[in-house]
Backbone as JSON, one array per atom type, in Angstrom:
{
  "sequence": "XXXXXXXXXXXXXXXXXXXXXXXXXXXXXXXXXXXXXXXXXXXXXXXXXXXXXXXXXXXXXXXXXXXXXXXXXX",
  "N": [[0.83, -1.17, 0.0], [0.48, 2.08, -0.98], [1.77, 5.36, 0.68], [0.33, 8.28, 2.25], [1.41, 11.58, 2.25], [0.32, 13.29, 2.9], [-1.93, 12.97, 3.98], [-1.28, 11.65, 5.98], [-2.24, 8.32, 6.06], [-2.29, 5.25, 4.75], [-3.15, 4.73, 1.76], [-5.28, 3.2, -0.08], [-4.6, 1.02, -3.08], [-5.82, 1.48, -6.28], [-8.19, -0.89, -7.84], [-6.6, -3.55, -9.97], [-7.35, -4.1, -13.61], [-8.24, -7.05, -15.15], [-8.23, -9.66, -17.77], [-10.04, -12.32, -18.44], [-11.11, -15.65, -16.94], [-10.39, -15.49, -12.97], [-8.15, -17.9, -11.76], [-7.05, -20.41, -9.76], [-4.12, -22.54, -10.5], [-3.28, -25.31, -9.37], [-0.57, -27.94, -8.26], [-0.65, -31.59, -8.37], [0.92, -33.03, -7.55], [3.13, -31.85, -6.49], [1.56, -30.05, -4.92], [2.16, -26.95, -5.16], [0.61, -23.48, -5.98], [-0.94, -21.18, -8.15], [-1.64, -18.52, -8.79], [-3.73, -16.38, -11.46], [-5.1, -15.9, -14.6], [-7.4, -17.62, -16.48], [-7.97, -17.43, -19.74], [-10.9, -17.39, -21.73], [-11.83, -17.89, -24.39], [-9.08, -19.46, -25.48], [-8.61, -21.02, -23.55], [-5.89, -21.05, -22.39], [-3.98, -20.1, -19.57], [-2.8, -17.38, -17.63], [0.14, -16.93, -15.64], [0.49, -15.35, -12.43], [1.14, -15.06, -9.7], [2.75, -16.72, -7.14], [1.3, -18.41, -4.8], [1.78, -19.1, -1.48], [0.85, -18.57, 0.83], [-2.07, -18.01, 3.2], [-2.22, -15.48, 3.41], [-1.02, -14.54, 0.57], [-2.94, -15.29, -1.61], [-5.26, -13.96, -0.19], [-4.05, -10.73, -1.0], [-3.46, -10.94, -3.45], [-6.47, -11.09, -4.35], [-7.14, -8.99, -3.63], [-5.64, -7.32, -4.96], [-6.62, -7.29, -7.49], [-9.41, -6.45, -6.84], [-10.86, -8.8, -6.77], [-13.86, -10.78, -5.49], [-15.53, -13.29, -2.9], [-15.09, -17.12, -3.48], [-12.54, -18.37, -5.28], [-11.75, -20.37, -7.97], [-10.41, -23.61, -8.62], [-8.38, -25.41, -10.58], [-6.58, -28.5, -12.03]],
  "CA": [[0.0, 0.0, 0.0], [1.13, 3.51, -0.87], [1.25, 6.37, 1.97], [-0.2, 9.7, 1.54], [2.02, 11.88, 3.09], [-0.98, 14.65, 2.76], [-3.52, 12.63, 5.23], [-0.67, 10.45, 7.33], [-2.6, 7.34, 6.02], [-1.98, 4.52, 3.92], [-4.02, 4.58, 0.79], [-5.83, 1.38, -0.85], [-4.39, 1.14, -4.43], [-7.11, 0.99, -6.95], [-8.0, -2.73, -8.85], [-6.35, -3.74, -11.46], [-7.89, -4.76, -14.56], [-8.01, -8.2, -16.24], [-8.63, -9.79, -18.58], [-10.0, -13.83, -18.35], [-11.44, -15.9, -14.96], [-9.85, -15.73, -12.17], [-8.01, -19.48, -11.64], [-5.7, -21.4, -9.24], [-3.49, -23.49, -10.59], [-2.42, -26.31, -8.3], [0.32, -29.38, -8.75], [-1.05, -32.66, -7.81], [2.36, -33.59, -7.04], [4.15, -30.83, -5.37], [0.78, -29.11, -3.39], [2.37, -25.85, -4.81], [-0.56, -23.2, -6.04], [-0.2, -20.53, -8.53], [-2.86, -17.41, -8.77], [-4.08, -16.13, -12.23], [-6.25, -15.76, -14.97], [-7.39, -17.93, -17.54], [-8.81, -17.13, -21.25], [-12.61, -17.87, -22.02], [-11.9, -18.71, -25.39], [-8.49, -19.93, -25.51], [-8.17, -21.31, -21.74], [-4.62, -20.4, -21.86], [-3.8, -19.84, -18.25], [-1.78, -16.63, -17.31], [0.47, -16.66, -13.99], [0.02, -13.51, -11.75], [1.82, -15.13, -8.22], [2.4, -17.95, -6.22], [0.67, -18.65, -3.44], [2.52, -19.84, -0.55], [-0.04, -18.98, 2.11], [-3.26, -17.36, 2.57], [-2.1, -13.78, 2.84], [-0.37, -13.96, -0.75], [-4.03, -15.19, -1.86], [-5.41, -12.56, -0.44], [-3.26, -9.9, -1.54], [-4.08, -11.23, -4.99], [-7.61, -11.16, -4.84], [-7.32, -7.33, -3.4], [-5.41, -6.12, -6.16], [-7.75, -7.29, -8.44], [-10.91, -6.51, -6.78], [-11.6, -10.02, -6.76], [-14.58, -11.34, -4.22], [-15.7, -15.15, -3.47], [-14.23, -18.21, -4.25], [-11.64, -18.95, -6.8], [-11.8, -21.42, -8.77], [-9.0, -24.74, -8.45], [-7.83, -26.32, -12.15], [-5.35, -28.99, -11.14]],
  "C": [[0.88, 1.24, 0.0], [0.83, 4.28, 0.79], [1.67, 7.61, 1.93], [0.44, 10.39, 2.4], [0.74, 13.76, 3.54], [-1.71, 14.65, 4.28], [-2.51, 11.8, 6.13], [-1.63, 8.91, 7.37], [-2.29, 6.39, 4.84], [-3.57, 4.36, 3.33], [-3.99, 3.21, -0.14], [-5.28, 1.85, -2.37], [-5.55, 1.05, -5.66], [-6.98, -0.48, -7.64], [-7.55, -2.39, -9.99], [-6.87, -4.3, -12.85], [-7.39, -5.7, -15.37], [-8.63, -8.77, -16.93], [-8.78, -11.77, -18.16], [-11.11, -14.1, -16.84], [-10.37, -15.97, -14.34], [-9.39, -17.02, -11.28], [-6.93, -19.67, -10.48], [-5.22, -22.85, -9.61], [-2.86, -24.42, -9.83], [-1.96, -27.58, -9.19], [-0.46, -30.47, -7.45], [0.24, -33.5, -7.11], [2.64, -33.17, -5.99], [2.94, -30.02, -4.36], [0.85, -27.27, -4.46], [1.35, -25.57, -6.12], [0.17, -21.79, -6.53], [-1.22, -19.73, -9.07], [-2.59, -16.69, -10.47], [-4.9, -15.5, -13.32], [-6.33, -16.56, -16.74], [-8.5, -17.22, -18.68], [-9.88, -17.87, -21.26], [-12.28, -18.52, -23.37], [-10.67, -19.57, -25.84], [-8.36, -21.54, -24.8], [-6.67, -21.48, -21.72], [-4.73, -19.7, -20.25], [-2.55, -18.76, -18.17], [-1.84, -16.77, -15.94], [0.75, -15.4, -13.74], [1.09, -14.16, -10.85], [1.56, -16.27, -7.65], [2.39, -17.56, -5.55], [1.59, -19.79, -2.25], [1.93, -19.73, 0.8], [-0.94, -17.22, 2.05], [-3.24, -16.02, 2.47], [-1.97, -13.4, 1.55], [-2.18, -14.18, -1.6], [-4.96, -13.69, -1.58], [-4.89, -10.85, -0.6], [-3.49, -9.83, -3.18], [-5.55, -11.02, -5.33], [-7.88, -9.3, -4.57], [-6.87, -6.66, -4.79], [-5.85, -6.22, -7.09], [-8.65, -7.41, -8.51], [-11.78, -7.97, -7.02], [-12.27, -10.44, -5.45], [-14.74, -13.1, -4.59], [-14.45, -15.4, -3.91], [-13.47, -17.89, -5.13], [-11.84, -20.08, -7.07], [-10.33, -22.92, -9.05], [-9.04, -25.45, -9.9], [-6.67, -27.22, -11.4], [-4.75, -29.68, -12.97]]
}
């Protein structure tokens, strides 16, 4: 988060805009979990950030105004 040196508060960044659904990729192997967004008509999967625990999740879903569930592809 930025901080406004105006108001002495830390300001929310605005969402970012994307493009696709919003997916988690997980390995059936390894566990490890990798935040996104896939294509509607492709389903090409773009990686945004791994997830290594639930803050980085939500950190991901903030900066892209994402609510609810995600969605798991394995």
């Amino acid at each position: 988060m930025a901080f406004s040196f105006l108001t002495g508060k830390k300001k929310k960044p605005a969402a970012q805009a994307y493009q696709g659904t919003p997916v988690i990729r997980c390995s059936i192997c390894t566990g490890e979990q990798v935040a996104g967004f896939r294509d509607g008509q492709t389903g090409r999967f773009e990686e945004v950030t791994l997830i290594r625990s639930p803050a980085d999740l939500e950190e991901f879903k903030e900066k892209y105004g994402i609510s609810g569930e995600i969605e798991k592809i394995y």
